[in-house]
Residue frames as a rotation matrix with the C-alpha (Angstrom) as fourth column:
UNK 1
0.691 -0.678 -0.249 -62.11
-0.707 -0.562 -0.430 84.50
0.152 0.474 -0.868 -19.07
UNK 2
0.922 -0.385 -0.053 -59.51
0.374 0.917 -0.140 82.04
0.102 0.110 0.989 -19.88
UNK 3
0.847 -0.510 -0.152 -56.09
-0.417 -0.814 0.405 83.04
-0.330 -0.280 -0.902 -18.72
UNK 4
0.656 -0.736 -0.168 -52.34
0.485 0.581 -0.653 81.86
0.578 0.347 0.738 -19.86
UNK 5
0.883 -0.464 -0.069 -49.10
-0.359 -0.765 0.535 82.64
-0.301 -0.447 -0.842 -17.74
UNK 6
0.747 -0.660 -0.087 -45.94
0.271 0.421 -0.866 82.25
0.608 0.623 0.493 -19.49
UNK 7
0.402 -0.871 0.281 -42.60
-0.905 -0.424 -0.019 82.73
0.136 -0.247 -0.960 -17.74
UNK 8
0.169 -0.603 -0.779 -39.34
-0.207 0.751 -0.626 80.37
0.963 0.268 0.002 -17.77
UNK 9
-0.770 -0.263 0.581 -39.54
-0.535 -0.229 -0.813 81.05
0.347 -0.937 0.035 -13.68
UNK 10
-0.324 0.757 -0.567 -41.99
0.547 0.639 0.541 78.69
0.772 -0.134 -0.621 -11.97
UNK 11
-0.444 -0.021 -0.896 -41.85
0.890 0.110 -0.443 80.63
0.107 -0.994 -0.030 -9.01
UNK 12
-0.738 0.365 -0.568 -43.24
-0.267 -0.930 -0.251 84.05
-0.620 -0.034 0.784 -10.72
UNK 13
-0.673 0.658 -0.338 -45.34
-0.028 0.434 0.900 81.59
0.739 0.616 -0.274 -12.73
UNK 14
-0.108 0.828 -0.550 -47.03
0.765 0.423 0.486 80.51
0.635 -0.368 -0.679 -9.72
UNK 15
-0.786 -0.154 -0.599 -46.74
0.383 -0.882 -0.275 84.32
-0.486 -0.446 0.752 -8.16
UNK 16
-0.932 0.266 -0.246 -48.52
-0.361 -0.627 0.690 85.78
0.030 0.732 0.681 -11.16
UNK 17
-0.475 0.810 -0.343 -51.71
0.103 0.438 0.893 83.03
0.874 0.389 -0.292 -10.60
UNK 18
-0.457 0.158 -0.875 -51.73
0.867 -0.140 -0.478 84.10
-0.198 -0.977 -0.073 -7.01
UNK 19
-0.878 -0.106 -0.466 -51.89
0.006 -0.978 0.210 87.74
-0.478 0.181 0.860 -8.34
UNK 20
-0.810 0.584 -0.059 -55.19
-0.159 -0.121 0.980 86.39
0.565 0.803 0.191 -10.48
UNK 21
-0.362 0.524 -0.771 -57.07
0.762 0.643 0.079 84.99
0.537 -0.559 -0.632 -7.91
UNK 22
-0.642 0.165 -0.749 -57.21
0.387 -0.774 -0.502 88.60
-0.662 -0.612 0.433 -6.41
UNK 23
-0.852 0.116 -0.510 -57.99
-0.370 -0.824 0.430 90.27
-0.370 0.555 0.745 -9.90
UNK 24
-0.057 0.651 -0.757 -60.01
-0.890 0.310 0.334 88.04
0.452 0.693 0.562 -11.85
UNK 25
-0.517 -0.171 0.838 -61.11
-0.609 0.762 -0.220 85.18
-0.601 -0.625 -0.498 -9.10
UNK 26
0.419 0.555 0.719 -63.53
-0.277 0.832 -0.482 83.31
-0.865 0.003 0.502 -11.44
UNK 27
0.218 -0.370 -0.903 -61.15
-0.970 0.019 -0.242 83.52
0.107 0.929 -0.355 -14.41
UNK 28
0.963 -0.209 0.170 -59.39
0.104 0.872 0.479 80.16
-0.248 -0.444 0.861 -15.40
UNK 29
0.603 -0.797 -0.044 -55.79
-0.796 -0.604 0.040 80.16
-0.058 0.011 -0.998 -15.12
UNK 30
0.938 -0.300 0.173 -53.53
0.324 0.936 -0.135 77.87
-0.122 0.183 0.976 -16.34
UNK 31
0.612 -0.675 -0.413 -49.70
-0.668 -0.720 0.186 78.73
-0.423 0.162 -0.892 -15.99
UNK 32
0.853 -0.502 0.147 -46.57
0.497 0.690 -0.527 77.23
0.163 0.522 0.837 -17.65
UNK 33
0.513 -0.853 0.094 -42.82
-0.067 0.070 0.995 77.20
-0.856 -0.517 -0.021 -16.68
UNK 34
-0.524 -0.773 0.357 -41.94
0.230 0.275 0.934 75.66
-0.820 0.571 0.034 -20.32
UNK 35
-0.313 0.376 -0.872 -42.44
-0.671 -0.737 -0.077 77.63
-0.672 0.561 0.484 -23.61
UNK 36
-0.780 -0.279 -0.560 -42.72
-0.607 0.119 0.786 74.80
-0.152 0.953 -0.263 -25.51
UNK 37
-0.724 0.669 -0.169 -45.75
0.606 0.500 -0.619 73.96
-0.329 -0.550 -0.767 -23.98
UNK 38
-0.514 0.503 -0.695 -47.59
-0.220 -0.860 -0.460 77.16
-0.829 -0.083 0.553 -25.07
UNK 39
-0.553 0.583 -0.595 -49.12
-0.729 0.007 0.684 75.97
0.403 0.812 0.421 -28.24
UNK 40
-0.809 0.234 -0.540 -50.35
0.234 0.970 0.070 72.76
0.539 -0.070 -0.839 -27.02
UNK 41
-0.702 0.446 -0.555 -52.05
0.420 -0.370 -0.829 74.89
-0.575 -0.815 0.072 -24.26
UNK 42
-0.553 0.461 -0.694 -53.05
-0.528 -0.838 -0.136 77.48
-0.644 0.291 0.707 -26.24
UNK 43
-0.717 0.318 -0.620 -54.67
-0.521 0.348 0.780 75.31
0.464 0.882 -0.083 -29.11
UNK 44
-0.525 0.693 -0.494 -56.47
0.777 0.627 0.053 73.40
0.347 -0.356 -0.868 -26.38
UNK 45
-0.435 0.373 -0.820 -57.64
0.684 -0.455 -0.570 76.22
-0.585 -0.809 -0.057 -24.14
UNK 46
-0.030 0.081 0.996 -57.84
0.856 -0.512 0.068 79.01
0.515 0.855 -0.054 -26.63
UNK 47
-0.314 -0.113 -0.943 -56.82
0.853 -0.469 -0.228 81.57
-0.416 -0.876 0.244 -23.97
UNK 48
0.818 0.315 0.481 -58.57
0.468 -0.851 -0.237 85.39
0.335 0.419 -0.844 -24.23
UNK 49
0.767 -0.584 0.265 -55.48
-0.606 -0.795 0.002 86.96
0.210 -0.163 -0.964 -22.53
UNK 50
0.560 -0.782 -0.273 -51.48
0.770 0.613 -0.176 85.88
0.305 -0.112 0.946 -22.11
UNK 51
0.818 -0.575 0.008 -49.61
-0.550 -0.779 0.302 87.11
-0.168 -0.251 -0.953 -19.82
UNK 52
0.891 -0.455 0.008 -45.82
0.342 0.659 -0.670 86.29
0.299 0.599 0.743 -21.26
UNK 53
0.087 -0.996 -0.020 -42.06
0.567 0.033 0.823 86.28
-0.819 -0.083 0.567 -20.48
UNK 54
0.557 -0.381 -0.738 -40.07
-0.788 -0.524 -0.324 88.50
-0.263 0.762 -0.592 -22.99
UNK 55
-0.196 -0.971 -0.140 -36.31
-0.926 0.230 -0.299 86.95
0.322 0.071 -0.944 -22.49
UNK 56
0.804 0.496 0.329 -37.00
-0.574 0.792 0.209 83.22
-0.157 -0.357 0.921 -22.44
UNK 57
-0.020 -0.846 0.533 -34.26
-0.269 0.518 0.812 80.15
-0.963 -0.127 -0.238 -23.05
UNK 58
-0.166 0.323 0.932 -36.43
0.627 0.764 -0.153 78.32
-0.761 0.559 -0.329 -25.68
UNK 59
-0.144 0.516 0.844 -38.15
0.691 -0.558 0.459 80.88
0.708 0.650 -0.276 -28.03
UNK 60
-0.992 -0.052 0.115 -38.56
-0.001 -0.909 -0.416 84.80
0.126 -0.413 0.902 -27.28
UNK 61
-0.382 0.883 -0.274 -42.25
0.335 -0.144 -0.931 86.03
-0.861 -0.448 -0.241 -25.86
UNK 62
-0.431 0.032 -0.902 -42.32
-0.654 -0.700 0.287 88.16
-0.622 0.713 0.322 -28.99
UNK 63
-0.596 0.311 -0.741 -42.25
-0.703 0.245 0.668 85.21
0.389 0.918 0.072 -31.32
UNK 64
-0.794 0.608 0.020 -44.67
0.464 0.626 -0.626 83.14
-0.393 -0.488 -0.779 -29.02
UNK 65
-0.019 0.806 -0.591 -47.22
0.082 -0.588 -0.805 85.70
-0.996 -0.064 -0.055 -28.98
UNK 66
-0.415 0.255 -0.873 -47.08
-0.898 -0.270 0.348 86.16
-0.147 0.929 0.341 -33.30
UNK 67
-0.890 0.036 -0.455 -47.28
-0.099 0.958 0.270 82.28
0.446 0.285 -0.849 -33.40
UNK 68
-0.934 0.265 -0.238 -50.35
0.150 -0.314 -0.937 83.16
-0.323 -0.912 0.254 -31.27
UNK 69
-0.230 0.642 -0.732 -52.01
-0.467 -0.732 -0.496 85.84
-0.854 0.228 0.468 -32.73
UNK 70
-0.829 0.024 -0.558 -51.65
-0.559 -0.054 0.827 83.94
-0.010 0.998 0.058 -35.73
UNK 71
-0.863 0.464 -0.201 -54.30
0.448 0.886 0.120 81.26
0.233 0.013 -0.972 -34.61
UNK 72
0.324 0.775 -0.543 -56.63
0.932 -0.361 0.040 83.58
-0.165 -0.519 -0.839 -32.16
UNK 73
-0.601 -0.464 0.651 -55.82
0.559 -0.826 -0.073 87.45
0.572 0.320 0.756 -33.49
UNK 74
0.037 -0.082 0.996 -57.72
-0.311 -0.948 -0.066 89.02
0.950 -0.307 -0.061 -31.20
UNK 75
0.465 -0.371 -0.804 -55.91
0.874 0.340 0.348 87.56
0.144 -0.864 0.482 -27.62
UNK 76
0.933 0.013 0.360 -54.77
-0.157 -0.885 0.439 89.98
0.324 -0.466 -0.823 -25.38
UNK 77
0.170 -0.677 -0.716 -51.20
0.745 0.564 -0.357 89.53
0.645 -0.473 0.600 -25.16
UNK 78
0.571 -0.652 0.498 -48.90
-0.819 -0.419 0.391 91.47
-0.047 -0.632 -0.774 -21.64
UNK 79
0.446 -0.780 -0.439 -45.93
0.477 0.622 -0.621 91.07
0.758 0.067 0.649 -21.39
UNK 80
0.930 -0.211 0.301 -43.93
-0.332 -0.134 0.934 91.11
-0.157 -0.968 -0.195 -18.46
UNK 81
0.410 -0.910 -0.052 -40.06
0.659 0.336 -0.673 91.27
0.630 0.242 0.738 -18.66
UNK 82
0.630 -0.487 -0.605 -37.33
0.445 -0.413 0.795 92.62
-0.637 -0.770 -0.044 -16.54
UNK 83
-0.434 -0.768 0.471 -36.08
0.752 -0.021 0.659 94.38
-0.496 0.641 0.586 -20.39
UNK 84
0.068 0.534 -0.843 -37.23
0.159 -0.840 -0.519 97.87
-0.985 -0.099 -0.142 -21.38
UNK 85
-0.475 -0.655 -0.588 -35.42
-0.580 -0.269 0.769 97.63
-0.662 0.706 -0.252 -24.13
UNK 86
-0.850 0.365 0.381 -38.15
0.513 0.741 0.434 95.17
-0.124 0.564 -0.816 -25.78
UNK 87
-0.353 0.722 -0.595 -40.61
0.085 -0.609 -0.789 97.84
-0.932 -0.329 0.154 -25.59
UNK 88
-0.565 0.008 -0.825 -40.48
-0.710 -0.515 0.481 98.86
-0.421 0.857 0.297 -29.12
UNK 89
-0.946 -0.294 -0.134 -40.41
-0.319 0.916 0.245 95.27
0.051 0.275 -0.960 -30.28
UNK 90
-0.706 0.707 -0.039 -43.62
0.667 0.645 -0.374 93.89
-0.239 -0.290 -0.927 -28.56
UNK 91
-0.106 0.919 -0.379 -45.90
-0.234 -0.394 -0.889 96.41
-0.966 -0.006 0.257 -30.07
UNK 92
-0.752 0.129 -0.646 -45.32
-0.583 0.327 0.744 95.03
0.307 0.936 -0.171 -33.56
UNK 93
-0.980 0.080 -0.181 -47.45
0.121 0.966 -0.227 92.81
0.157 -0.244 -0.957 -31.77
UNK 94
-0.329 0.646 0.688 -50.33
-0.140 -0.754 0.641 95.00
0.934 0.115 0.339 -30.56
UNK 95
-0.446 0.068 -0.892 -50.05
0.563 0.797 -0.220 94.10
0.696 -0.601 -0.394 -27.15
UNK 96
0.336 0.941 -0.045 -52.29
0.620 -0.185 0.763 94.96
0.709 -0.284 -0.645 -24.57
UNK 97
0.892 -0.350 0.285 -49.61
-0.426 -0.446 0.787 95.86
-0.148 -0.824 -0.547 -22.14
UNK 98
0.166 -0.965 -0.206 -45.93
0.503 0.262 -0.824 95.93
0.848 0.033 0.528 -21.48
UNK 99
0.932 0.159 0.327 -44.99
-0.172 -0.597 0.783 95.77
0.320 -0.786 -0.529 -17.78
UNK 100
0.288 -0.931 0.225 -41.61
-0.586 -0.357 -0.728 95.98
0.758 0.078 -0.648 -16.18
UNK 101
0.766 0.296 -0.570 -40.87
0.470 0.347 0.812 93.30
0.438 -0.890 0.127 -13.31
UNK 102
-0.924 0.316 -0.217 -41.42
0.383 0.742 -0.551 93.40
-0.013 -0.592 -0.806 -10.85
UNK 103
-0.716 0.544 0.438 -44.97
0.136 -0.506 0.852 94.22
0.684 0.670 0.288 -11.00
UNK 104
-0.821 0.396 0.412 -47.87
-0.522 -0.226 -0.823 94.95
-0.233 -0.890 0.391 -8.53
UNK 105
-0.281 0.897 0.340 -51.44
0.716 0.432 -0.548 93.73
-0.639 0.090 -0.764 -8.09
UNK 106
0.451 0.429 -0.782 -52.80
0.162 -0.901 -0.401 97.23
-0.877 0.055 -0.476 -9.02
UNK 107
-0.315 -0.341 -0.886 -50.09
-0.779 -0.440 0.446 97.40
-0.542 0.831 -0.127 -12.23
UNK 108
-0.924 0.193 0.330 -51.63
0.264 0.947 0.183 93.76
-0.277 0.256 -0.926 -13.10
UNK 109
-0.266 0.860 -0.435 -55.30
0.547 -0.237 -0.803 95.14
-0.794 -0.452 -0.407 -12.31
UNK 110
-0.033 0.119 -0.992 -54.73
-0.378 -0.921 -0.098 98.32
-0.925 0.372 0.075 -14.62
UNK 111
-0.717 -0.652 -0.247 -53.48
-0.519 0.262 0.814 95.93
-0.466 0.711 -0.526 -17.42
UNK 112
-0.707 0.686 0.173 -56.77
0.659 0.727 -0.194 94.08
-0.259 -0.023 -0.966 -17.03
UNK 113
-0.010 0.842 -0.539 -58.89
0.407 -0.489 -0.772 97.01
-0.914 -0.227 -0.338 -16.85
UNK 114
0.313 0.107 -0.944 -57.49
-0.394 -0.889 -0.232 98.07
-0.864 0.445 -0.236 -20.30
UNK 115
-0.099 0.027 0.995 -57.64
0.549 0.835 0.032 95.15
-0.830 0.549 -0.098 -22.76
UNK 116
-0.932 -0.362 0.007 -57.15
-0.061 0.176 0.983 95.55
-0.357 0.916 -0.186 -26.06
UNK 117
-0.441 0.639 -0.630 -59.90
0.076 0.727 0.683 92.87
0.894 0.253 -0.369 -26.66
UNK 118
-0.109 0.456 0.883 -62.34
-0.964 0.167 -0.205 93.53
-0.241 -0.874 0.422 -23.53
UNK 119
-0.778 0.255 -0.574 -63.20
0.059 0.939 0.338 90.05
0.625 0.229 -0.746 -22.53
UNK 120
-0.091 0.767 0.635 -66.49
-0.720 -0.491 0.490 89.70
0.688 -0.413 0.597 -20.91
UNK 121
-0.693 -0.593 0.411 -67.18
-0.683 0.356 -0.638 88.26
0.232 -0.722 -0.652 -17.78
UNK 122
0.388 0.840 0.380 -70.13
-0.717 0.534 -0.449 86.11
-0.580 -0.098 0.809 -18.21
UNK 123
-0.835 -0.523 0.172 -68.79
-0.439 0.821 0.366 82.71
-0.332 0.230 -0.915 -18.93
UNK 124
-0.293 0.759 -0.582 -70.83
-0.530 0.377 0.760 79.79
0.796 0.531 0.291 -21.07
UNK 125
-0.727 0.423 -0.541 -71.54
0.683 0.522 -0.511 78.53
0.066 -0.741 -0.668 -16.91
UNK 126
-0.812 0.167 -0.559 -72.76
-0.168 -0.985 -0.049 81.93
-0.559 0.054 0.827 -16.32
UNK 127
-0.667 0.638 -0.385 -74.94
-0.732 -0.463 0.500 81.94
0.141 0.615 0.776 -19.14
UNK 128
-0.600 -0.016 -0.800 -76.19
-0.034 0.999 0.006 78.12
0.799 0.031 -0.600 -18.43
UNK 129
-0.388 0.075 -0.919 -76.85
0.877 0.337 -0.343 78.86
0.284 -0.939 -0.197 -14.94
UNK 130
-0.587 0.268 -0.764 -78.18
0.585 -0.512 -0.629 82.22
-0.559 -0.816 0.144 -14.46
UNK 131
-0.513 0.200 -0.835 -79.11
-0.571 -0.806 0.158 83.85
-0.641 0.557 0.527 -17.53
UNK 132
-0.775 0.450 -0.444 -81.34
-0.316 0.333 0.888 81.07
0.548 0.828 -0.116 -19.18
UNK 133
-0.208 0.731 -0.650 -84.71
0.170 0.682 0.712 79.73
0.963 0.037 -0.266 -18.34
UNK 134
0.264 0.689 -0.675 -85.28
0.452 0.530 0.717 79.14
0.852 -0.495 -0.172 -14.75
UNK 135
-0.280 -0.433 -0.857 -83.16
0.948 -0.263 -0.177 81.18
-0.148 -0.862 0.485 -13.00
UNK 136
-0.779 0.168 -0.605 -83.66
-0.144 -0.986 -0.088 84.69
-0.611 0.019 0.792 -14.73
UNK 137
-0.759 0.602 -0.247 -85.97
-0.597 -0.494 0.632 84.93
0.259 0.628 0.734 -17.93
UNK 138
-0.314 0.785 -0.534 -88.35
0.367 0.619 0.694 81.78
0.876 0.022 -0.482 -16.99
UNK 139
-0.450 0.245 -0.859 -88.83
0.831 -0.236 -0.503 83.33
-0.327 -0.940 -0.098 -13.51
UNK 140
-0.708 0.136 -0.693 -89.50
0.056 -0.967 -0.247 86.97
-0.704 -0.214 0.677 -15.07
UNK 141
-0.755 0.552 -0.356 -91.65
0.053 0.591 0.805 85.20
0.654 0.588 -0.476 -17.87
UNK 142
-0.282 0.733 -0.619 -94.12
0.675 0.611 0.415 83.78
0.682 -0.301 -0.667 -15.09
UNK 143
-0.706 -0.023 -0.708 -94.01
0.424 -0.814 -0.396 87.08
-0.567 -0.580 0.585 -13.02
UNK 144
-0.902 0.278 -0.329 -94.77
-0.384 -0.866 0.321 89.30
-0.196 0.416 0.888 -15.67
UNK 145
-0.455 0.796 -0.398 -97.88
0.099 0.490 0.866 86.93
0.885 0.355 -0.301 -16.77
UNK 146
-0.376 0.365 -0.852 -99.27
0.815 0.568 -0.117 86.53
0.441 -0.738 -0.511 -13.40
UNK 147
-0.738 0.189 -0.648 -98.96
0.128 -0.903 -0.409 90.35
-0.663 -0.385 0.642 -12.22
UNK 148
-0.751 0.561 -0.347 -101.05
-0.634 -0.468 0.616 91.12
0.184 0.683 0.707 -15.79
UNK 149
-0.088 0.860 0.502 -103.66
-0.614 0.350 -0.707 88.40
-0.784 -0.371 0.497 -14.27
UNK 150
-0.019 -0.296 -0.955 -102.41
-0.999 -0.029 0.029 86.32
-0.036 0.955 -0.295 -17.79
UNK 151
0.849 0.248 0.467 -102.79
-0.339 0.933 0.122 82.80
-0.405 -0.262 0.876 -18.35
UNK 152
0.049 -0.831 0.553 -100.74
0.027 0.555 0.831 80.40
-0.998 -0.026 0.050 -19.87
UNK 153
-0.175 0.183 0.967 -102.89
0.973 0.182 0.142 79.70
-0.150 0.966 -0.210 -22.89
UNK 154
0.825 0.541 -0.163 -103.78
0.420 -0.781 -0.462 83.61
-0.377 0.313 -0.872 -23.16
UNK 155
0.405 -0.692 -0.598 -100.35
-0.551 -0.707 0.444 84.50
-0.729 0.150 -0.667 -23.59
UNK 156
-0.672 -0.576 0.466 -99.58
0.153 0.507 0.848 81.66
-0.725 0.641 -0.253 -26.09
UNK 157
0.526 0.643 0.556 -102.67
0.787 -0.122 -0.604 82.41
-0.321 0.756 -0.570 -28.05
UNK 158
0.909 -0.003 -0.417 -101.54
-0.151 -0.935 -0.322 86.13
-0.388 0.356 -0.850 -28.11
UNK 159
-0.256 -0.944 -0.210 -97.78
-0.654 0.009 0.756 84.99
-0.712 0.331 -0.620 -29.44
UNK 160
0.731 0.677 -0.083 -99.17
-0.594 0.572 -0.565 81.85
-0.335 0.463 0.821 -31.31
UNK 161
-0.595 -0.655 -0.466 -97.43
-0.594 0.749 -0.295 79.39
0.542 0.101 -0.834 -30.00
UNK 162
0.137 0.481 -0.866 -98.23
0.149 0.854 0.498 76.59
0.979 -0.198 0.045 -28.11
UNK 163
0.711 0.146 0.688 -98.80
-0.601 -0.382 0.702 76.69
0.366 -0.912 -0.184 -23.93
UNK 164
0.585 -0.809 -0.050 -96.10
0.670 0.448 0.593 73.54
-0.458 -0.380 0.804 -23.37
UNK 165
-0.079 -0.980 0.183 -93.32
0.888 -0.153 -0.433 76.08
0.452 0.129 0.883 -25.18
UNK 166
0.358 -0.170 0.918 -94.59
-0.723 -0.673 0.157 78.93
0.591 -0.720 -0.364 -22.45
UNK 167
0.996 0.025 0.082 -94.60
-0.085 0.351 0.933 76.38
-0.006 -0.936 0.352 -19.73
UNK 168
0.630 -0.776 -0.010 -91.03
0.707 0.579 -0.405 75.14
0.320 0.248 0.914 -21.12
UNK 169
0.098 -0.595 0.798 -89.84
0.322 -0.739 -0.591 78.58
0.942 0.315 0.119 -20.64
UNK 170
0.509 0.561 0.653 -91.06
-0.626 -0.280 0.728 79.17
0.591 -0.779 0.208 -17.24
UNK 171
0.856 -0.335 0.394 -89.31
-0.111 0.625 0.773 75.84
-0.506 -0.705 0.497 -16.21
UNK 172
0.245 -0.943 0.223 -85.97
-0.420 0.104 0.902 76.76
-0.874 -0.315 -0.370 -17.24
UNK 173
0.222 0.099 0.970 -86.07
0.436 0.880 -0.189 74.25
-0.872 0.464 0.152 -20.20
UNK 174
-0.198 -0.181 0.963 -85.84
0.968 -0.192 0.163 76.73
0.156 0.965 0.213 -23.11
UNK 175
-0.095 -0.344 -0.934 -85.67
0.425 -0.862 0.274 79.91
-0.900 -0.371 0.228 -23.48
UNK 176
0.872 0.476 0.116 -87.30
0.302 -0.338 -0.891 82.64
-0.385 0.812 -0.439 -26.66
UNK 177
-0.051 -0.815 0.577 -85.79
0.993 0.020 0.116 83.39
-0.106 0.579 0.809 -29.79
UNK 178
-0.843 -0.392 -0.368 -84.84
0.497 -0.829 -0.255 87.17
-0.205 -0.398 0.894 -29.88
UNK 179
-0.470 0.882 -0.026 -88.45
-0.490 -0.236 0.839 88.20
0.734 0.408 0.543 -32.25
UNK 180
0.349 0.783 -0.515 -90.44
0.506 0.306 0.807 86.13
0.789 -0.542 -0.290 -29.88
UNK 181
-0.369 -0.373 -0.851 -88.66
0.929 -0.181 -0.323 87.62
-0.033 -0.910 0.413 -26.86
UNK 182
-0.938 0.324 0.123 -89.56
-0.279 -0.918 0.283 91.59
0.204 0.231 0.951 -28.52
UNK 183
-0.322 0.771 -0.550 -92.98
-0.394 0.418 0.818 90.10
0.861 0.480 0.169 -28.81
UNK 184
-0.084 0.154 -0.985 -93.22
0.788 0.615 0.029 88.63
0.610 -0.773 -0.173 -25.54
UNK 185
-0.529 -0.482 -0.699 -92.04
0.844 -0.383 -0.375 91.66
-0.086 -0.788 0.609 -23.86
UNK 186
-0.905 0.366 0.217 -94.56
-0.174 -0.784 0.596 94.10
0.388 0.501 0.773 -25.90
UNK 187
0.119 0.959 -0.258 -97.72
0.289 0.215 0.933 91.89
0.950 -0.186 -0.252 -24.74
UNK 188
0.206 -0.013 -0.978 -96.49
0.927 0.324 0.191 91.93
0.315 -0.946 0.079 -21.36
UNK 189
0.832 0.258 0.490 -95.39
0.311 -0.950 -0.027 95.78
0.459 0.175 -0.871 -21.31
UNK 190
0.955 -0.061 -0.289 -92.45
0.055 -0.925 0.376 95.53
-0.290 -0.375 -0.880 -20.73
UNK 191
0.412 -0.617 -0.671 -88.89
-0.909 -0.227 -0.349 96.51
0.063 0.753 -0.655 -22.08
UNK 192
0.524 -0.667 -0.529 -86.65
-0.026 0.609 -0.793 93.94
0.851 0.429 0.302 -23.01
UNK 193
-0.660 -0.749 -0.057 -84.10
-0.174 0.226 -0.958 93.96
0.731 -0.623 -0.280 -20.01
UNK 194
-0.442 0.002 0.897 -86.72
-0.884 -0.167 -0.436 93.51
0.149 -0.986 0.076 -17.46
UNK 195
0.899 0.400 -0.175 -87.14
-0.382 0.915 0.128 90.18
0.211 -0.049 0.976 -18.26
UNK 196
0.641 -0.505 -0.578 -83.90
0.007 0.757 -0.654 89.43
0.767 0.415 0.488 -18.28
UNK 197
-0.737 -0.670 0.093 -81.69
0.124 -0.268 -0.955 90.80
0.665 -0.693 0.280 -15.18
């Protein structure tokens, strides 16, 4: 999850990334002091959630967040102003939240727990590192073959493929396409998630 913190205040900027590190520690967070920074950010980073100033110097939060949405429409915007009176206003946006400062962990927390736009927590490291090849499915790959007493070449005959794109799988290297994966998981008996988790 890719985070943005907007506020003309450095000092509740660099509050508010303290305040992430509790909620969302593997998120990335990237705050900013000056609005006129916020595209540049945003166009590089492509943030899934912004948390934003209302009452700014430069440009209002309001029109930040349209100038936003217009690029990435489904970002999660919160806002966070010391003005109730913008309440109305910032749902033209569709915003995930609208919090009053000061704010707690726990009113931060809630704001997370109730995205708009869930964002999911399995980053493209995440998926790299634990969920391909050698850590999860090549490991349950060479399990499931071995318990069934299965060779290499018996189980590529029975898929008809070749025994270097089993081995490949096994060592992490690649990883089946979703019909071979059904297929894989039918010879071997079993469902689909217990290869994978």
């Amino acid at each position: 999850m890719k985070v943005l913190i907007v506020d003309d205040n450095q000092l509740i900027v660099e509050d508010y990334l303290d305040e992430m590190g509790k909620i969302a520690p593997h998120a990335q967070c990237i705050g900013t002091s000056r609005p006129k920074e916020v595209m540049r950010l945003f166009e590089e980073y492509m943030f899934d959630v912004v948390i934003m100033d209302i009452d700014m110097p430069e440009i209002n939060g309001i029109t930040l967040a349209k100038k936003i949405l217009a690029i990435k429409p489904r970002t999660n915007i919160i806002y966070v102003t010391g003005y109730e009176k913008f309440a109305l206003q910032s749902w033209e946006t569709f915003a995930s939240a609208f919090l009053v400062k000061p704010i707690s962990t726990e009113k931060l927390r809630e704001a997370f727990e109730h995205l708009r736009h869930p964002v999911s927590k399995i980053s493209n490291e995440d998926i790299e590192s634990e969920y391909a090849g050698e850590n999860v499915i090549g490991k349950k790959i060479c399990k499931c073959r071995e318990e069934r007493s299965m060779t290499r070449e018996e189980l590529a005959r029975e898929l008809g493929i070749t025994v270097q794109t089993i081995s490949r799988w096994e060592n992490g290297r690649r990883i089946p396409d979703i019909i071979t994966f059904l297929k894989l998981a039918k010879i071997l008996a079993v469902e689909p998630g217990e290869l994978m988790y």
